[in-house]
N, C-alpha and C positions, 0 to 999 in steps of 0.2 A: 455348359462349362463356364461360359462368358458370364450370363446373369448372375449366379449364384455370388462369382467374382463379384461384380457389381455392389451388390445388393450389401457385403462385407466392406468394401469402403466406401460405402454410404455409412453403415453403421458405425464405421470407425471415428469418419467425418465427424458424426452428430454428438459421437463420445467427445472425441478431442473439443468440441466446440462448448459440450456441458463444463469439460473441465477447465476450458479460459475461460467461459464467465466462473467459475467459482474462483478462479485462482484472479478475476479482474474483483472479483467480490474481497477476498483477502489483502490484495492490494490497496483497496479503497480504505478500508477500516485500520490498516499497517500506515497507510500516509495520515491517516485524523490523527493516530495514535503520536505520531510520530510533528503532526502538528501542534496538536496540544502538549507535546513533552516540550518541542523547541519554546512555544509560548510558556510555556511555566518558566522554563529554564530564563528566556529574557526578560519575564518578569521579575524572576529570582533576581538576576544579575542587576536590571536595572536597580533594584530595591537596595543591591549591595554597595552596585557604583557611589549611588546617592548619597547612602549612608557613608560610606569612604570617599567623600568626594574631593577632599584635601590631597587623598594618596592618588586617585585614581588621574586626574588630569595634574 
């Protein structure tokens, strides 16, 4: 009765643990994403400042 128990949260374990690497895989590629938006964005922005740079300072 014990083993069988066992042997079920092991399996559990190995699930849960497939599913935080993929959900640490979705994270990785959600922060790039999320990096390269902010860099565009202050890119954008500095491009605007510059161009307004009378109004902006």
């Amino acid at each position: 009765m014990n083993d069988p128990m066992r042997g079920r949260i092991r399996e559990l374990l190995r699930v849960d643990s497939e599913a935080e690497t993929s959900t640490k895989r979705l994270l990785a590629i959600v922060g790039v994403g999320a990096a390269l938006l902010l860099l565009t964005l202050w890119l954008f922005s500095g491009g605007v400042t510059r161009h307004w740079n009378g109004m902006s300072h």
